[in-house]
C-alpha positions as CSV (number, residue, x, y, z in Angstrom):
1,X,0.0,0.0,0.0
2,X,1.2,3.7,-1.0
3,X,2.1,5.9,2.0
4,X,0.0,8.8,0.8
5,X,1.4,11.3,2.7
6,X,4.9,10.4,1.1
7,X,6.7,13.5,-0.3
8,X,7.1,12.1,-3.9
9,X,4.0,10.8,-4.1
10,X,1.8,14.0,-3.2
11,X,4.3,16.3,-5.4
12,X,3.1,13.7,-8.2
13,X,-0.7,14.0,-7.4
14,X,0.0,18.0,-7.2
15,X,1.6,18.3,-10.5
16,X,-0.8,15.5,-12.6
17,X,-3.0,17.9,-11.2
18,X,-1.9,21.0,-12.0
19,X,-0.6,19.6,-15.3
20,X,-4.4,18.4,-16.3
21,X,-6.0,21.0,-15.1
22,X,-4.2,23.4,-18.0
23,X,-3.5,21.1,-20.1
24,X,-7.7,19.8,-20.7
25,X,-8.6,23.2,-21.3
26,X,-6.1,24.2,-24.1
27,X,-6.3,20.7,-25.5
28,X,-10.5,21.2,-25.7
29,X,-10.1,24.5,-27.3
30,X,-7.3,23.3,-29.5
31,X,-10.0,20.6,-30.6
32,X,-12.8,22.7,-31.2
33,X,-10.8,25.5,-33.1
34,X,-8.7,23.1,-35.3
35,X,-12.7,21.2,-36.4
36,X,-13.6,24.5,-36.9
37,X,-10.7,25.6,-39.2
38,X,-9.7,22.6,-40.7
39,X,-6.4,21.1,-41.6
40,X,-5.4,24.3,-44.1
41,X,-5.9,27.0,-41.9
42,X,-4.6,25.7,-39.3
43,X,-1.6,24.8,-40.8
44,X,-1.5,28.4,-41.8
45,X,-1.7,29.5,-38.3
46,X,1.0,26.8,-37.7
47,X,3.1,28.2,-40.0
48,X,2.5,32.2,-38.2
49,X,3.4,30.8,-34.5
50,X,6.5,28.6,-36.0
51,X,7.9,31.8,-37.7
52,X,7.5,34.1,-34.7
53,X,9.4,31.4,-32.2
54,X,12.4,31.9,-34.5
55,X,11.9,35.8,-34.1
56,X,11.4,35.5,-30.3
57,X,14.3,33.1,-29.8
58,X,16.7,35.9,-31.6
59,X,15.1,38.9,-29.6
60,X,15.4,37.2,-26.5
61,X,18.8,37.1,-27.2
62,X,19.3,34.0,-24.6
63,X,17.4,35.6,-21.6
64,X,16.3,32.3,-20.3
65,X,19.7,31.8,-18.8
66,X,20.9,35.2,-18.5
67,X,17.9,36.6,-17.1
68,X,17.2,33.4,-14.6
69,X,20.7,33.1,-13.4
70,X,21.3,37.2,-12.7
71,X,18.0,37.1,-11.0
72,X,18.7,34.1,-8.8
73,X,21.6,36.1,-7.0
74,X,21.4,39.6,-8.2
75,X,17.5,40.6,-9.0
76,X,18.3,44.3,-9.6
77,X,20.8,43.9,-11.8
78,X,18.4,41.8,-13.7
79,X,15.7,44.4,-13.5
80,X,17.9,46.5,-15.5
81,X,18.9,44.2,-17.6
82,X,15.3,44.2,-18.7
83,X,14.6,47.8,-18.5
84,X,17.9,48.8,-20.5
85,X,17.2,46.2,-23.3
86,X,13.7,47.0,-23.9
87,X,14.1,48.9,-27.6
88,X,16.7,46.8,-28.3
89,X,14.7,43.7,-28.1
90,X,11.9,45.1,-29.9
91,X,13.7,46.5,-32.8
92,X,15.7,42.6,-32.9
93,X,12.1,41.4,-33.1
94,X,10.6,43.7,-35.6
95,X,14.0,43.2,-38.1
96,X,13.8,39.0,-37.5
97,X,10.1,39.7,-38.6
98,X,10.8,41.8,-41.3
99,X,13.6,39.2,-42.9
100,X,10.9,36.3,-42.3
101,X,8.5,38.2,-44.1
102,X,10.6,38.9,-47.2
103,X,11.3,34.6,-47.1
104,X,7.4,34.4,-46.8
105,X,6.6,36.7,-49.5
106,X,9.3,34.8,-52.2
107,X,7.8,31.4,-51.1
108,X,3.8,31.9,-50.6
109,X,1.2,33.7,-52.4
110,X,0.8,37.0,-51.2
111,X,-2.7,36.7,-49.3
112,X,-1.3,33.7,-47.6
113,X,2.3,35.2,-46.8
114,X,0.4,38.4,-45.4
115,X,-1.8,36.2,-42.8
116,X,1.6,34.3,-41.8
117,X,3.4,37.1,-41.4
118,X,0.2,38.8,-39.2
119,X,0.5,35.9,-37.2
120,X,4.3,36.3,-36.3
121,X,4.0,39.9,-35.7
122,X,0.9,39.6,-33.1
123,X,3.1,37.5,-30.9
124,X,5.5,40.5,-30.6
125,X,4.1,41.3,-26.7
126,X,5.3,37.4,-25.6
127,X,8.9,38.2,-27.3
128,X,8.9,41.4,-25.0
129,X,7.9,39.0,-22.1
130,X,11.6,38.3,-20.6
131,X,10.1,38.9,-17.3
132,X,8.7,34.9,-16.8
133,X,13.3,34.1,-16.5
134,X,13.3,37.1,-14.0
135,X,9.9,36.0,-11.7
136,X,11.1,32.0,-12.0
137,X,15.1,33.0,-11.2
138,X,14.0,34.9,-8.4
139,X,11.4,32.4,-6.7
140,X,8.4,34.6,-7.7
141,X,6.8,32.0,-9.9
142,X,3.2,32.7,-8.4
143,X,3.4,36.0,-10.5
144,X,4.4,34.3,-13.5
145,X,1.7,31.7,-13.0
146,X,-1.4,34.0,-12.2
147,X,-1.0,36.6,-15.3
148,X,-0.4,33.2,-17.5
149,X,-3.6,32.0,-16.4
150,X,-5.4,35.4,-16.9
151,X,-3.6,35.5,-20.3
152,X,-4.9,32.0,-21.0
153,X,-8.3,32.0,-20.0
154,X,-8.9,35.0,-22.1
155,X,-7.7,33.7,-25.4
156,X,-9.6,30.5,-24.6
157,X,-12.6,32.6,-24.1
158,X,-12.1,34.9,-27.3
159,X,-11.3,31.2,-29.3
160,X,-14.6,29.7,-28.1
161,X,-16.3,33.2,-28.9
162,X,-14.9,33.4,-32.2
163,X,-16.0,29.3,-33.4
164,X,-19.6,30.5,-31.9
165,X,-20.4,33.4,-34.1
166,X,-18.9,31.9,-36.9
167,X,-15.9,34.4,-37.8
168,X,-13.0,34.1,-40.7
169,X,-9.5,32.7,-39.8
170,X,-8.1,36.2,-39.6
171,X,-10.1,37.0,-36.3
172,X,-8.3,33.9,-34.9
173,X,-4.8,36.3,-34.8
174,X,-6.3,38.5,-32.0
175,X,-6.3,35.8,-29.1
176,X,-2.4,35.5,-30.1
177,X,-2.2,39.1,-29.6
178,X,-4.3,39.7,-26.8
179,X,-2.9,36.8,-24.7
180,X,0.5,38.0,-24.7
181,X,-0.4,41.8,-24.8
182,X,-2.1,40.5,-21.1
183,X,1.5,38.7,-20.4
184,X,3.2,41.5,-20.9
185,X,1.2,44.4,-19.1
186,X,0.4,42.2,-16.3
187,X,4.0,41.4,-15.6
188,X,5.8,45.5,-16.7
189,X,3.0,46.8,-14.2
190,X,4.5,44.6,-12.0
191,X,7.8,45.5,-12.1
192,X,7.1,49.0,-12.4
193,X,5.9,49.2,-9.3
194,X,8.0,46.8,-7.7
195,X,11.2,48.9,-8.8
196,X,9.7,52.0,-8.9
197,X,12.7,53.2,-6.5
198,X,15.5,52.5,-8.8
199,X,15.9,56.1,-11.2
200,X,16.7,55.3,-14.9
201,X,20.3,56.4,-15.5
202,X,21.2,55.8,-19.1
203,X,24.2,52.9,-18.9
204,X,25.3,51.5,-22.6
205,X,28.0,49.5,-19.9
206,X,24.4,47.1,-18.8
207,X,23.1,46.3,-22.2
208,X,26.3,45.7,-23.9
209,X,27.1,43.2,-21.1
210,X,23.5,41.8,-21.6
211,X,24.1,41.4,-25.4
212,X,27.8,40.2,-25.5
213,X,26.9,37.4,-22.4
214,X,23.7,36.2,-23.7
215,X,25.0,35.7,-26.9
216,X,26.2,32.2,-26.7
217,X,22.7,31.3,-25.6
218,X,21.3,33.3,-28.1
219,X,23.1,30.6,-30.5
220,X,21.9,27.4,-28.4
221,X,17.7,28.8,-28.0
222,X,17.8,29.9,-31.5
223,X,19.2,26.3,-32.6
224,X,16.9,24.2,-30.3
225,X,13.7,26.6,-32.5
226,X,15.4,25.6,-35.6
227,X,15.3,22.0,-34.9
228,X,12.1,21.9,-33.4
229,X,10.1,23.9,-36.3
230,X,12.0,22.8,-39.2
231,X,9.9,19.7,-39.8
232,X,7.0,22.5,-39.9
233,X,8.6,24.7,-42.6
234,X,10.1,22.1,-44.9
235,X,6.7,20.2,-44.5
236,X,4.6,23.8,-46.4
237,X,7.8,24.1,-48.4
238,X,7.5,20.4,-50.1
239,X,3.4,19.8,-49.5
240,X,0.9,22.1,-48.3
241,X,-0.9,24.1,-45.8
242,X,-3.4,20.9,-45.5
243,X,-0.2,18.7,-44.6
244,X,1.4,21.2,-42.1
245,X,-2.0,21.1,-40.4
246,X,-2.3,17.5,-40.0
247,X,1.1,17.2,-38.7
248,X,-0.1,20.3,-36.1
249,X,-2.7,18.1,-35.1
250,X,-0.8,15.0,-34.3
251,X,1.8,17.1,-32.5
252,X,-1.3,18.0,-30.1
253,X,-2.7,14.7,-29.9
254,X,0.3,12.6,-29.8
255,X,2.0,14.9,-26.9
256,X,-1.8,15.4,-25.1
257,X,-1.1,12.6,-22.6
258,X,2.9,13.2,-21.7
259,X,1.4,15.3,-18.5
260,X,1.0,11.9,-16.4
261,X,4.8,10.4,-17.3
262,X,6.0,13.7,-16.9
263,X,4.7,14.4,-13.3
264,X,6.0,11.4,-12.3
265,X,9.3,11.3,-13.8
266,X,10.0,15.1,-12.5
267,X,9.1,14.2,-8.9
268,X,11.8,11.1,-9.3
269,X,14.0,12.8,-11.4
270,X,14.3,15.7,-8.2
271,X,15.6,13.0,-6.0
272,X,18.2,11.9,-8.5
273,X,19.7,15.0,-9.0
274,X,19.7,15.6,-4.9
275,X,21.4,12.3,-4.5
276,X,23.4,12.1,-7.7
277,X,23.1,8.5,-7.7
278,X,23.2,6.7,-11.3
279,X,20.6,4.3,-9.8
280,X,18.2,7.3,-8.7
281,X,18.7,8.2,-12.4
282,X,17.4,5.0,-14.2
283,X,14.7,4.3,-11.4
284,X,13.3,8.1,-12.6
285,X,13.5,6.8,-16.9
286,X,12.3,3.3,-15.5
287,X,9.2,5.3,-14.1
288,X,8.6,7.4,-16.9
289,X,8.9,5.0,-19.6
290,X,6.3,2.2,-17.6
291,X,3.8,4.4,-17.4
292,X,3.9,5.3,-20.8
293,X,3.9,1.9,-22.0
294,X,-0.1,1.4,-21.8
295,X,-0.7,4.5,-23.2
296,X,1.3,4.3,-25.9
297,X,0.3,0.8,-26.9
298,X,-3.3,2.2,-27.1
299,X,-2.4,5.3,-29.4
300,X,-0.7,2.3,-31.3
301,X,-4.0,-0.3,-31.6
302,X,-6.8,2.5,-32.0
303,X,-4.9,5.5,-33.6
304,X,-7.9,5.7,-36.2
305,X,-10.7,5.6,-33.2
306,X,-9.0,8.7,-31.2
307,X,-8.5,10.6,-34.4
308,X,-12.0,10.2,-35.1
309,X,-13.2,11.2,-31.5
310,X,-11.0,14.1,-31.2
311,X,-11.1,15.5,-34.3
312,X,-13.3,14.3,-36.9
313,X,-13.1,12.8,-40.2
314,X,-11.2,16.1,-42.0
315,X,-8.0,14.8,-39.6
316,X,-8.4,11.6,-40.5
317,X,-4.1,11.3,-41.8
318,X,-3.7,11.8,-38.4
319,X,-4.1,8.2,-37.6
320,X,-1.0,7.3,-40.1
321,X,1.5,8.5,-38.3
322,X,-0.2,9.2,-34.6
323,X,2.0,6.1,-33.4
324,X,5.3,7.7,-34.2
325,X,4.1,11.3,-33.0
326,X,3.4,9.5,-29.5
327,X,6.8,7.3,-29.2
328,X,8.6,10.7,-30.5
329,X,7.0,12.5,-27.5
330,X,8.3,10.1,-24.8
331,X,11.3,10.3,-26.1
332,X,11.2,14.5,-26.2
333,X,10.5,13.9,-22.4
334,X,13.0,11.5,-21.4
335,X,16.0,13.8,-23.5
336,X,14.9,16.8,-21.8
337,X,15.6,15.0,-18.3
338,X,18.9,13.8,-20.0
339,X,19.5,17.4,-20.6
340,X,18.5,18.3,-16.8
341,X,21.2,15.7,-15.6
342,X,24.2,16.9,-17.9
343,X,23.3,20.4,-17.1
344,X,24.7,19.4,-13.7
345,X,27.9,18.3,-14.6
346,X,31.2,19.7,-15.3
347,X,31.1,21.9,-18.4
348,X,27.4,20.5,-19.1
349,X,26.5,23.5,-20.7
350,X,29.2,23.6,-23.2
351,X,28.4,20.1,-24.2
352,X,24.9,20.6,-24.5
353,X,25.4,23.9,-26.8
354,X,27.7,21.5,-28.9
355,X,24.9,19.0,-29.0
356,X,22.2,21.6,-29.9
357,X,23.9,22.5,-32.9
358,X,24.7,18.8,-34.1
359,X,20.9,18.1,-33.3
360,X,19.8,21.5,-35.6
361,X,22.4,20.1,-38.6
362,X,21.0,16.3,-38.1
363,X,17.4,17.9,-38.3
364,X,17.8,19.9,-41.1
365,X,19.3,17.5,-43.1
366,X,16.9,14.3,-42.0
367,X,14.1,16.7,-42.2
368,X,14.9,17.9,-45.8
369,X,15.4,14.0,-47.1
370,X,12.3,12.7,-45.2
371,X,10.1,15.1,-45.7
372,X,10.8,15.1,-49.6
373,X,10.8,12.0,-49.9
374,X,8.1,10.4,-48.2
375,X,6.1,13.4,-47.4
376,X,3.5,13.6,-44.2
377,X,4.9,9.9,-43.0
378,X,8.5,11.0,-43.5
379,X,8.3,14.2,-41.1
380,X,6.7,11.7,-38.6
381,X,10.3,9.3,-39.1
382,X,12.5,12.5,-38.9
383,X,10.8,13.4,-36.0
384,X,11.5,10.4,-33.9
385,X,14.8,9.7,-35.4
386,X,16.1,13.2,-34.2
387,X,14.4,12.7,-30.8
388,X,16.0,9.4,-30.6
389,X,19.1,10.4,-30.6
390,X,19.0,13.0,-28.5
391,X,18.1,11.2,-26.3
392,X,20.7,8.1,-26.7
393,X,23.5,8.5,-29.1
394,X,24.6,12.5,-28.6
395,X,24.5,12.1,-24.7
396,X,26.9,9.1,-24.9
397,X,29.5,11.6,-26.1
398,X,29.6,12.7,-22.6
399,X,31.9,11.3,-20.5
400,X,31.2,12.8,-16.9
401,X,27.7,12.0,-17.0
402,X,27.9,9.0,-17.8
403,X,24.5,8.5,-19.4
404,X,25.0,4.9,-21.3
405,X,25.3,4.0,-17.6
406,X,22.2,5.3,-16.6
407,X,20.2,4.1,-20.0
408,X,22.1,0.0,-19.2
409,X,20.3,0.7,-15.7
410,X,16.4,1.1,-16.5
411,X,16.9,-2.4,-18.2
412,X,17.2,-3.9,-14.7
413,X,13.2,-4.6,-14.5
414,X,13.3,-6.1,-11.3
415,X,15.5,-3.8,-8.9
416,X,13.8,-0.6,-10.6
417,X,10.3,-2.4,-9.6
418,X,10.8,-3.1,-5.9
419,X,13.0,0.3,-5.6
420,X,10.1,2.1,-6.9
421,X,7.4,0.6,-4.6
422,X,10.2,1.1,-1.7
423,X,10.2,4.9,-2.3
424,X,6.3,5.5,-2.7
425,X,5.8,3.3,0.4
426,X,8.6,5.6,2.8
């Protein structure tokens, strides 16, 4: 029998919880908007939000490190950090948008370029948003977490509103731009009055430091973009909108249940990096992956019934390649808490910026074969090839970590089983 007051077990519950709770609503409205569009549009939108996470990634300019770490030890130095960058962020923004625009206009039609390029410029307020590093560095989360859920229970509102009355696809930009516009004043307000002591004093000395530190991280965020959305724009560049949008939807539906394995894995994943133990390590994969293993196997046996139920005959191509979409996403998880471990490690973040930039070159080039070759069931392949090795092959470069170890470890059915019931029972 569980101990149900045990620590691991209740952080579990908490974040299934927490997890579902968000992730049921989005999903829902995802659902009803993406029936309501169909495959085309949505891939169009697709297309909009793929373009502006390339633009965001460059006019962040690696803030989710530099931001979070200043913060964690210095919080007004980070405050003016994101005072003293503001223009320049925005102007990195607007030009990245302007450059992506020209690319869109020399590879769409013009009407269909001009709504891409709408979409990437109404996300313009989240690129601004640099405060979430700040708010998380500095154990302010709660901030972070109650102007998110402002943000997103608006646009879910104004999505549902929008499929009611029965409006065009370019209505379906202003949610984008509302939601972060609410991100963004929530969170400036914030700080404005927070720091409302500290004069502005013009100082080139802050943002230059910003720019030259943060640009090594500028290379990695903008890299781990690239091979995350390049399946998405070689998939419109070789097919279609109508493609793009089917692949949208199996992203949503084949990642829709990684909550549950997730929770899990992040409560035992925290006690293997606070005992450092390589056993700890593989008992936290062990977890993840066995929990998985039904779910999967059902998204394998019935991929044509959950298409159907979630999103209607239109989607239908989901099913072919919803099985891949839903290994590809476990293995997503598990790299990222491969990533978590080496980050640890001695020089950990040099080897994962070295690995970011293999993993952009292996995508781009097993994206560009796959995709042209076999089309919707090739991005699928590339998908879970890249993945795969990300999680396996790349990490075994590192010699500190250890990882091989830790990956020979989850094999040991037996041990991992009674070690797992040990720690939910203490």
């Amino acid at each position: 029998m569980f101990n149900l007051k045990n620590a691991y077990f209740l952080n579990s519950i908490w974040l299934i919880i927490d997890k579902f709770a968000m992730l049921a609503g989005g999903l829902i409205v995802s659902t009803i908007v993406a029936r309501y569009l169909g495959p085309e549009q949505l891939g169009k939108i697709s297309l909009g939000v793929s373009m502006s996470l390339l633009c965001l990634s460059i006019s962040h300019w690696g803030a989710s490190y530099t931001i979070f770490n200043t913060a964690a030890n210095k919080p007004v130095r980070s405050y003016l950090y994101i005072r003293d960058t503001f223009y320049h962020r925005l102007c990195l923004y607007v030009l990245a948008w302007l450059l992506s625009s020209v690319y869109l206009f020399y590879s769409l039609s013009s009407d269909d370029a001009l709504f891409v390029s709408v979409v990437c410029i109404s996300n313009i307020f989240l690129a601004l948003d640099i405060y979430q590093f700040h708010l998380n560095g500095s154990l302010q989360s709660k901030v972070n977490a109650k102007a998110s859920l402002a943000a997103k229970l608006t646009s879910i509102s104004i999505r549902i509103l929008l499929v009611v009355v029965g409006t065009n696809l370019w209505w379906f930009v202003l949610p984008i731009a509302i939601e972060g516009a609410i991100l963004f004043y929530r969170k400036s307000t914030y700080f404005k009055n927070k720091y409302s002591h500290i004069k502005y004093r013009k100082d080139k000395s802050i943002s230059l430091y910003y720019f030259k530190n943060g640009l090594p991280y500028l290379i990695s965020s903008f890299l781990i973009v690239v091979y995350t959305k390049v399946n998405e724009i070689f998939l419109n560049q070789f097919m279609s909108f109508n493609e793009l949008g089917i692949y949208s939807a199996s992203l949503l539906l084949g990642g829709a249940w990684i909550f549950l394995p997730s929770s899990i894995g992040t409560s035992l994943f925290s006690k293997a990096l606070n005992s450092g133990y390589r056993k700890d390590y593989s008992i936290a994969y062990f977890a993840t992956i066995i929990v998985s293993i039904p779910i999967i196997i059902i998204y394998c046996i019935f991929p044509e019934m959950i298409t159907n139920i979630v999103f209607g005959e239109e989607y239908q191509r989901v099913s072919e390649i919803l099985p891949y979409m839903c290994i590809a996403s476990l293995f997503s998880l598990l790299g990222f808490f491969n990533n978590r471990h080496i980050a640890t490690t001695t020089k950990g973040g040099k080897f994962l910026l070295n690995k970011t930039i293999c993993l952009a070159i292996a995508s781009i080039l097993t994206s560009y074969v796959m995709v042209s070759s076999f089309g919707l069931i090739g991005v699928a392949l590339s998908y879970m090839f890249v993945e795969l090795i990300n999680l396996t092959l790349l990490n075994y470069f590192n010699r500190v970590a250890k990882v091989e170890l830790v990956h020979y470890g989850i094999f040991k059915i037996k041990t991992n089983t009674l070690q797992l019931i040990n720690i939910f029972k203490s």
